[in-house]
TIRO-2110 file (N, C-alpha, C; in Angstrom, 1 decimal):
// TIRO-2110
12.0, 8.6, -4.7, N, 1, A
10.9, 9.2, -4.0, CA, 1, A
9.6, 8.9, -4.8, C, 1, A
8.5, 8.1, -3.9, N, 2, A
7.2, 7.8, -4.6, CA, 2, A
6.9, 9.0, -5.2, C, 2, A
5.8, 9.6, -6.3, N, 3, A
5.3, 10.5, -6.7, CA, 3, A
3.8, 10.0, -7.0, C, 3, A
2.9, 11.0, -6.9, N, 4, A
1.4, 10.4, -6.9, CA, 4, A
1.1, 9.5, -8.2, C, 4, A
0.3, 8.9, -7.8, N, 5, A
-0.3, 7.6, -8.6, CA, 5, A
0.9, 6.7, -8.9, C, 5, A
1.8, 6.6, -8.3, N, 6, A
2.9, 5.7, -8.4, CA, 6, A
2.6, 4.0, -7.8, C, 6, A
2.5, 2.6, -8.1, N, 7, A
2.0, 1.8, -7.5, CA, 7, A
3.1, 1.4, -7.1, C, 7, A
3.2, 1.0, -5.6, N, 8, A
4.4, 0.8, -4.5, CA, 8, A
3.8, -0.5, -3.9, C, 8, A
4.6, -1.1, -3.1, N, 9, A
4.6, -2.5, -2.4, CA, 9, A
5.1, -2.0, -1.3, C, 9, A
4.1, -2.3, 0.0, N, 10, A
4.6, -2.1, 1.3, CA, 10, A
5.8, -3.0, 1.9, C, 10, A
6.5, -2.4, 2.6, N, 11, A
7.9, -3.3, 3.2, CA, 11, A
7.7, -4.0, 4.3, C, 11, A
7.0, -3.9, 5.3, N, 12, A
7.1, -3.8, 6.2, CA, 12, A
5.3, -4.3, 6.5, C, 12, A
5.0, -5.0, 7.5, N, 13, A
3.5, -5.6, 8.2, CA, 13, A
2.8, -4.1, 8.9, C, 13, A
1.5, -3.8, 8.7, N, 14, A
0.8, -2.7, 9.4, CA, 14, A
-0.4, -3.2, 10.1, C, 14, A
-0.5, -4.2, 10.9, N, 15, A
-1.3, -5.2, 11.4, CA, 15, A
-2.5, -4.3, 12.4, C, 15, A
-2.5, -3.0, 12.2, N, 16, A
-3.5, -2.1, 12.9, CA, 16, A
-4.4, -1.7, 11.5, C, 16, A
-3.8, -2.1, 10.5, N, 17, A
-4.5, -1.8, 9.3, CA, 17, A
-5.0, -3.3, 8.6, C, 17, A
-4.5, -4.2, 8.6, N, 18, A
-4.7, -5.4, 8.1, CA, 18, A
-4.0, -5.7, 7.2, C, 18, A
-2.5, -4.9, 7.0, N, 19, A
-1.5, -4.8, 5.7, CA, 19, A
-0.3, -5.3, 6.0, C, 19, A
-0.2, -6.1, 4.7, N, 20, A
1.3, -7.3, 5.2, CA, 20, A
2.4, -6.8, 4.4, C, 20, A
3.4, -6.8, 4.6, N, 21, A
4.6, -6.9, 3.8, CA, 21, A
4.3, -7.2, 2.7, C, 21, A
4.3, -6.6, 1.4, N, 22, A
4.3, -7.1, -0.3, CA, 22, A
3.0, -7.1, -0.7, C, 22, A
2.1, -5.8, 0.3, N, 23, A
0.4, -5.9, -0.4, CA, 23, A
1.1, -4.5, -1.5, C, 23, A
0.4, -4.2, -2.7, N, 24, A
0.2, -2.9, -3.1, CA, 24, A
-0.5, -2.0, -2.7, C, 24, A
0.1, -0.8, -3.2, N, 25, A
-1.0, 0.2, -2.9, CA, 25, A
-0.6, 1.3, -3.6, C, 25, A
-1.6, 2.2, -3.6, N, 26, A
-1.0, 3.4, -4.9, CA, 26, A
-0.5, 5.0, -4.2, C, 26, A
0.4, 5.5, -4.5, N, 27, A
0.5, 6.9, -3.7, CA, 27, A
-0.7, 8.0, -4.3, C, 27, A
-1.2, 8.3, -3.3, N, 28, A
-2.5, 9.5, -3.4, CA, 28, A
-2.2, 11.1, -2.8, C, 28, A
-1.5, 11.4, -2.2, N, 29, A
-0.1, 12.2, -1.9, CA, 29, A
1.0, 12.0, -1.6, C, 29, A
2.0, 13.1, -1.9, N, 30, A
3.3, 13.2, -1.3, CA, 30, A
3.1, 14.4, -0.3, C, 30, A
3.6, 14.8, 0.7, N, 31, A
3.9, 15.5, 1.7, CA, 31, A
5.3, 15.6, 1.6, C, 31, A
5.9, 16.4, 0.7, N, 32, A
7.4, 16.8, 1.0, CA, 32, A
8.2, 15.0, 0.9, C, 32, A
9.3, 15.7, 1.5, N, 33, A
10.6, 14.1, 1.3, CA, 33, A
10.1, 13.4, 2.6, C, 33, A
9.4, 13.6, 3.5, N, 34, A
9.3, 12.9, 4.7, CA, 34, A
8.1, 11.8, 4.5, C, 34, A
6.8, 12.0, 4.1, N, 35, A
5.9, 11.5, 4.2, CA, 35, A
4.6, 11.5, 2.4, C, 35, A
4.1, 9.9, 2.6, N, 36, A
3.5, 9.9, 1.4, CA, 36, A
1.8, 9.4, 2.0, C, 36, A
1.0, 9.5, 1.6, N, 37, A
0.0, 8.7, 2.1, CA, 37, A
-0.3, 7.7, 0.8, C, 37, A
-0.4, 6.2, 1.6, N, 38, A
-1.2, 5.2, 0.3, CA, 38, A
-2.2, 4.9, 0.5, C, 38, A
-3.1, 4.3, 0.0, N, 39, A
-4.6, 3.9, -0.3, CA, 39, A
-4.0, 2.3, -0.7, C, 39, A
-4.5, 1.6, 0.2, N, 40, A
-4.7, -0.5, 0.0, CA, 40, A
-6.0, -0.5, -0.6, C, 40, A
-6.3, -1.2, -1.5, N, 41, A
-7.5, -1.5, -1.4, CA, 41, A
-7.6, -3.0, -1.9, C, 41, A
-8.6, -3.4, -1.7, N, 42, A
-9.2, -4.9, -1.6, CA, 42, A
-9.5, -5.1, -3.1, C, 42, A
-9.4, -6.0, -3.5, N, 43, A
-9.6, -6.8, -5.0, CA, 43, A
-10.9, -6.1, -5.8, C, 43, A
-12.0, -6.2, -4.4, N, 44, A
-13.3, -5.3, -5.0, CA, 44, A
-13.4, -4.0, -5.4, C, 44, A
-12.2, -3.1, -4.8, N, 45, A
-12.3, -1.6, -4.9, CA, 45, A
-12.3, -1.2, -3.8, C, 45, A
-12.6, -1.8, -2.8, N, 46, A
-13.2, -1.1, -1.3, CA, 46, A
-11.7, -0.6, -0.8, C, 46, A
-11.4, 0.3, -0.5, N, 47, A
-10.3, 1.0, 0.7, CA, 47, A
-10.0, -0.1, 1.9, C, 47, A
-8.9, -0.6, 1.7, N, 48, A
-8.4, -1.2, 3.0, CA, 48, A
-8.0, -0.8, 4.1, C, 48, A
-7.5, 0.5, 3.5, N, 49, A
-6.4, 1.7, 4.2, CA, 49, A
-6.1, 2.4, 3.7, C, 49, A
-6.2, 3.6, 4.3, N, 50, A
-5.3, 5.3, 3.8, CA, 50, A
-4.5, 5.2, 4.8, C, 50, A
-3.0, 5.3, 4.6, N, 51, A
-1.9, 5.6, 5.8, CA, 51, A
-0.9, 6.4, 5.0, C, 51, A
-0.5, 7.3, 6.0, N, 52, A
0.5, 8.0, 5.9, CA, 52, A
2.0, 7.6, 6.1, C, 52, A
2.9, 7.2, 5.2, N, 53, A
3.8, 6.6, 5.6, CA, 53, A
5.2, 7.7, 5.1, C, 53, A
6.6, 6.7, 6.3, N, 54, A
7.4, 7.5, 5.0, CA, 54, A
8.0, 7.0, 4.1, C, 54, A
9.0, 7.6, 3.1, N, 55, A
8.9, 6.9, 1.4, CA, 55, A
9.7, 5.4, 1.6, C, 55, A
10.5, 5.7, 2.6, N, 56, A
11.1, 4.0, 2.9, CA, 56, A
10.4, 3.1, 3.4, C, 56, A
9.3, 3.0, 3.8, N, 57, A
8.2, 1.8, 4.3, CA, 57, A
7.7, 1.5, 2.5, C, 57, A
8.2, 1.7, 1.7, N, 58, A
7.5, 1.2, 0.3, CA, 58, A
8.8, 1.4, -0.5, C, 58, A
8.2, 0.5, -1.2, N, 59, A
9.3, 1.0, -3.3, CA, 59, A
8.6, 0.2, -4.1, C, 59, A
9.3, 1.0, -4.9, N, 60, A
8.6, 1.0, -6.6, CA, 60, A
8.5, -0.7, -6.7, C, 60, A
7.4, -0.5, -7.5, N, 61, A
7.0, -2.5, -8.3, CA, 61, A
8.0, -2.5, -9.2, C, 61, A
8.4, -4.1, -9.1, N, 62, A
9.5, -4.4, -10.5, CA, 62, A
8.8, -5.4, -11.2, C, 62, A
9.7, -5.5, -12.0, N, 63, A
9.2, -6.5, -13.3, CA, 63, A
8.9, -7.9, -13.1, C, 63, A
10.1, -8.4, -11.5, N, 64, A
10.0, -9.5, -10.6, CA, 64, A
8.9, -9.4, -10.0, C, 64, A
8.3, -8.8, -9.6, N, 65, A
7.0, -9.1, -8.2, CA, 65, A
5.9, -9.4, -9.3, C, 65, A
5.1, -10.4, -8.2, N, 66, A
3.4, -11.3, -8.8, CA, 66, A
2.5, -11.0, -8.2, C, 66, A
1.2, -10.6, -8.6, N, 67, A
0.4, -10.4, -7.7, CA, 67, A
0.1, -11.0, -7.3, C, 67, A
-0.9, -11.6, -6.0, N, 68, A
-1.0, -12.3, -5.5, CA, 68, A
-2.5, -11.6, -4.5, C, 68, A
-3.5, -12.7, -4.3, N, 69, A
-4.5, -12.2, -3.5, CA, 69, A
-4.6, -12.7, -2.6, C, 69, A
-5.3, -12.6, -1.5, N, 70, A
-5.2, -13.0, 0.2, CA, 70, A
-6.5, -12.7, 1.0, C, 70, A
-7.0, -13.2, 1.6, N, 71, A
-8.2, -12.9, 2.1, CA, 71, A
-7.7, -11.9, 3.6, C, 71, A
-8.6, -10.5, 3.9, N, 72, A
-8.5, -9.6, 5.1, CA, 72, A
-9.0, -10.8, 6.0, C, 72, A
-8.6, -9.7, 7.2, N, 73, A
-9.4, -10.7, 8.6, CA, 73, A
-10.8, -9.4, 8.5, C, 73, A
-11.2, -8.7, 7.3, N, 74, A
-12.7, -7.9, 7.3, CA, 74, A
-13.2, -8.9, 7.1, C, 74, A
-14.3, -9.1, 7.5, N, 75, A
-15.4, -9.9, 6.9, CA, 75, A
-16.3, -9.2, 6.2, C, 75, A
-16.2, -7.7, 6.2, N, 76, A
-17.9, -6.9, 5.1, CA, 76, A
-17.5, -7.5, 3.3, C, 76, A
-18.5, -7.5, 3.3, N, 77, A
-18.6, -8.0, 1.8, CA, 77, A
-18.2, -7.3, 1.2, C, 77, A
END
């Protein structure tokens, strides 16, 4: 179970948000065993997305995964 400030990798594409499979993001609540909310944010700092998800649409970063950057379809600077 994520716990806050935990840094997680989403599983799964949220294309209403602009979030792919294997972006990060960090937990900023837990809501009980059902639901966590993450915060995406952009390389700059800017919030991509706050979503409410539940703990299986994410898991924990391993020692295997790379970061990796990607341009949004945002265009604000």
């Amino acid at each position: 179970m994520p716990q806050p400030l935990d840094v997680v990798v989403l599983e799964h594409d949220i294309p209403a948000h602009g979030l792919r499979r294997g972006d990060l993001g960090a937990v900023v609540e837990v809501y009980g065993q059902d639901a966590v909310a993450v915060e995406f944010v952009a390389a700059s700092g800017r919030t991509q997305a706050l979503v409410t998800l539940a703990p299986s649409d994410v898991r924990a970063v391993s020692d295997n995964d790379l970061v990796a950057v990607r341009p949004t379809a945002d265009t604000r600077a």
